[in-house]
N, C-alpha and C positions, 0 to 999 in steps of 0.2 A: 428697506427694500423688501418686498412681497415676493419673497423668492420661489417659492412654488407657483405663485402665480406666473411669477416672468417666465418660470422654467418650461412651465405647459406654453407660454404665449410664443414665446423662442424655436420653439420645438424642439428643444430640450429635455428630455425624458430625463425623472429621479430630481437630485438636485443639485447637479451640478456646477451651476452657475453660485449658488452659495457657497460650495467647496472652496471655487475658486478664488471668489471673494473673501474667504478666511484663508486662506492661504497667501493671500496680500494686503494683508492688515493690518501686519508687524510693519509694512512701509519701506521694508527691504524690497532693492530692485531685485527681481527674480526670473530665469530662464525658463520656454516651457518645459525642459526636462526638471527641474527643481519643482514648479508649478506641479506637473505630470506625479512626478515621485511622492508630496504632500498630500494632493487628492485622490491619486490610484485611478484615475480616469484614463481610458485607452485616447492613443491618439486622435483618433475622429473625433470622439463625445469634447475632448478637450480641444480642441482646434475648433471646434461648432462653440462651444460655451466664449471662448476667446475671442470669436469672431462678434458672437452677439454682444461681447460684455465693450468690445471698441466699438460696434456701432454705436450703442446706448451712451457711451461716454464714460461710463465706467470707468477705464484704463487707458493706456495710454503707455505706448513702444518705442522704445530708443532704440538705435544700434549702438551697441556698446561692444568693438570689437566681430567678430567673426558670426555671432547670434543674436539676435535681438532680446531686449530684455524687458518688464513692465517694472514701469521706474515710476508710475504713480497709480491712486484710486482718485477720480474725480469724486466725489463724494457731493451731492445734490445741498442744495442751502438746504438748509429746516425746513420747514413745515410750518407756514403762521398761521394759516385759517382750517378750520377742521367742519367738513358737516356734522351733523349730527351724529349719523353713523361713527365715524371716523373722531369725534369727540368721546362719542361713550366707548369706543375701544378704548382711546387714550389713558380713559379715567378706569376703566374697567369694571361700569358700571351699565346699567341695561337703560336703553331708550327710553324707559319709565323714568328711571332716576333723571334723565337728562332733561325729560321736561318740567319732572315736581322741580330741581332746581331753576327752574324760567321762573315757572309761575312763583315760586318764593322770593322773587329777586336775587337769590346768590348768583345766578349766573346770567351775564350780558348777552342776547342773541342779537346776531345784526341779521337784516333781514336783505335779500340779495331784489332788484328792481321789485316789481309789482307781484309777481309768481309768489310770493310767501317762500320761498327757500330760505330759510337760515342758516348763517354761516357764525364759528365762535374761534377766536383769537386763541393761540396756544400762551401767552402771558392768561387770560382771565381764565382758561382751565387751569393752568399751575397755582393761582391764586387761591384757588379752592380747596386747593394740596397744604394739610399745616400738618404738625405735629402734633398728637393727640395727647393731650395732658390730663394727668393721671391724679389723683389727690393725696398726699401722703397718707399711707397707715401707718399710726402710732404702734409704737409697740406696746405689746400687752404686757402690763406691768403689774403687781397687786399695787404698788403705792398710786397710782393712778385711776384706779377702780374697786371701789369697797367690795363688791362683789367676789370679785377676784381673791382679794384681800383673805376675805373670809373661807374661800374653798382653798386656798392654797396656801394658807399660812395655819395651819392648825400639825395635830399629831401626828394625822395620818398623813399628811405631805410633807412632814420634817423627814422622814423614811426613803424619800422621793430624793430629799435636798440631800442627803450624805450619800448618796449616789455620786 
């Protein structure tokens, strides 16, 4: 969720709308006083955010007893197909990086009707994500290297070793 952006779109001044959203995260049902109390938002700014956050879908109101309570976060499927923009966020990489990998072939572009729009899967960008392997270094040993051998096994580094 683009929270600064919904929050300007919302008309929602600050960021409210995310307060509120971490403040119902844990998945405990919660009161707007509990709500209120966690984010420090006065009643209007909270009652405004609550309002936009059930229009969206966001949440979702029981009565439970005498007050009503928000007993869920709708939470949006994933995200399969990514533009460009919104792929090289993902990767955290720049528009440049996102085409040299086209033109390399590591990365699959699907191309959306006749317009040239590209669109890219969120499996084939994770595909691209590995774990960077490293090569062992040996340790440095004289018996392993004559060199060695030679600077660190003599008189002046016997002085070293009864340290």
């Amino acid at each position: 969720m683009d929270i600064g952006r919904e929050d300007y779109e919302a008309g929602v001044y600050g960021n409210s709308l995310e307060l509120v959203m971490q403040s119902l995260s844990s998945g405990n049902p919660l009161t707007n006083r509990q709500i209120q109390t966690e984010t420090g938002l006065n009643d209007e700014t909270l009652h405004l955010a609550l309002t936009k956050l059930e229009e969206r879908g966001k949440i979702r109101w029981k009565w439970l007893g005498p007050s009503p309570v928000c007993v869920s976060i709708n939470a949006p499927p994933p995200q399969e197909w990514y533009t460009i923009d919104e792929s090289a966020g993902y990767l955290r990489v720049s528009r440049r990086t996102m085409y040299k990998l086209i033109k390399d072939g590591q990365l699959l572009a699907y191309r959306v009707g006749t317009g040239g729009h590209r669109r890219f899967r969120r499996d084939d960008l994770e595909r691209l994500m590995k774990p960077e392997e490293f090569e062992s270094v040996d340790t440095m040993t004289a018996a392993a290297d004559p060199v060695l051998a030679e600077l660190w096994d003599n008189e002046k580094g016997a002085a070293y070793d009864s340290l």
